[in-house]
C-alpha positions, 0 to 999 in steps of 0.5 A, spaced: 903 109 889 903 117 890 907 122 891 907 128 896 904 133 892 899 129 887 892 130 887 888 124 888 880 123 888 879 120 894 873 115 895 866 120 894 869 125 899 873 129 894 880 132 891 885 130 896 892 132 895 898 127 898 901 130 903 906 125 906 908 118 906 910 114 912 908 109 918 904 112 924 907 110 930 901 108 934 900 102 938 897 096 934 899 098 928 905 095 924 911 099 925 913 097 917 906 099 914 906 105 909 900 111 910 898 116 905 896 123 909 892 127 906 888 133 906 882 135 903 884 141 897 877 145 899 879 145 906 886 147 908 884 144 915 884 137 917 887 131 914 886 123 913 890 117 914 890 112 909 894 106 908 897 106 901 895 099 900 888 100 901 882 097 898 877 099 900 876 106 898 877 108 891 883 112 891 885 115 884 890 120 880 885 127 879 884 126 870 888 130 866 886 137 862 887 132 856 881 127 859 878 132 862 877 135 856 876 128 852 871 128 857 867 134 855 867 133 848 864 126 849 858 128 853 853 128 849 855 121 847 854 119 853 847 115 855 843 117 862 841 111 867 833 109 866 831 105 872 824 103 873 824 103 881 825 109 886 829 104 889 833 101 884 834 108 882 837 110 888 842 104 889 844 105 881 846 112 883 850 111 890 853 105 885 855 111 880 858 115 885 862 109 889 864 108 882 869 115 882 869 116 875 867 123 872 863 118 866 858 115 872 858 122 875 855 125 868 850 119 867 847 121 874 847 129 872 843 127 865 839 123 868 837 128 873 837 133 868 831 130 865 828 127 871 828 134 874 825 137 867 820 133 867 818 133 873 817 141 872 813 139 867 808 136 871 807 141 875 812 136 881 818 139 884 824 134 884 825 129 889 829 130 894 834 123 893 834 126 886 836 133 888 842 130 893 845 125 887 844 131 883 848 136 887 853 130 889 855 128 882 856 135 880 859 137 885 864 132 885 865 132 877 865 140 877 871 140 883 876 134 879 875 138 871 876 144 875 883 142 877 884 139 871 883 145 867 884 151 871 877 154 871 874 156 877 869 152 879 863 156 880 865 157 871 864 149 870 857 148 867 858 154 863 865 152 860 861 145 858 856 147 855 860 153 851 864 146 849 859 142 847 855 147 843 861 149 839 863 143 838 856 140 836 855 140 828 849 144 825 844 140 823 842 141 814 835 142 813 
């Protein structure tokens, strides 16, 4: 259980912070049953009511700078997602984003990545289902390593590429 005050990934729709715990005196709706309020970290307008035992929307604690940074470092280990199938490849991505795990959501963005460069290659723009998972999937890992870390997110690529840069070893000739 949450407690006011905890920053909480909350299914794909972001950062929420925990505001309150409390039953909603509304009609049909159990006087005992225990609600979450939460409000989105980005917006300081509106808020959400969630019951504490819900299972349908993943709810989880933002990662720490520890995992985040563990994260990071583990990047280029990392494999990207290879689906044959326009189709397929758009149900694996909305898997991945309902799945709320920083690893599923870097997996998308390599993969997009690559799909983008080779695109470019070819002379083809990116793909519109692709430039949208692309922008989600960033978007949601940018704004949870943002918290963990206390970097803007705006700064976020280029923190992780810094990072991954000086912690590649050289490669001997």
């Amino acid at each position: 259980m949450y407690e006011g005050g905890d920053l909480i990934v909350y299914g794909r729709t972001g950062i929420w912070e925990v505001t309150e715990i409390t039953t909603l005196k509304m009609d049909g709706v159990p006087k005992d049953k225990l609600y979450y309020i939460l409000r989105p970290v980005r917006e300081k307008r509106g808020k959400v009511f969630t019951p504490v035992d819900n299972e349908k929307i993943v709810m989880r604690r933002v990662i720490s700078k520890e995992e985040a940074e563990e994260l990071i470092r583990e990047i280029p280990q990392i494999e990207g997602l290879w689906i044959g199938s326009e189709k397929q490849r758009e149900e694996k991505y909305k898997e991945c984003m309902k799945s709320c795990k920083c690893a599923e959501w870097v997996r998308i963005i390599k993969t997009l990545y690559q799909r983008k460069m080779s695109r470019l290659k070819q002379g083809k723009k990116i793909t519109a289902t692709d430039e949208r998972y692309l922008r989600m999937a960033e978007g949601n890992l940018y704004s949870e390593l943002s918290i963990a870390l206390g970097i803007p997110e705006s700064g976020m690529e280029a923190y992780i590429t810094n990072q991954i840069n000086e912690t590649e070893e050289p490669v001997l000739c």
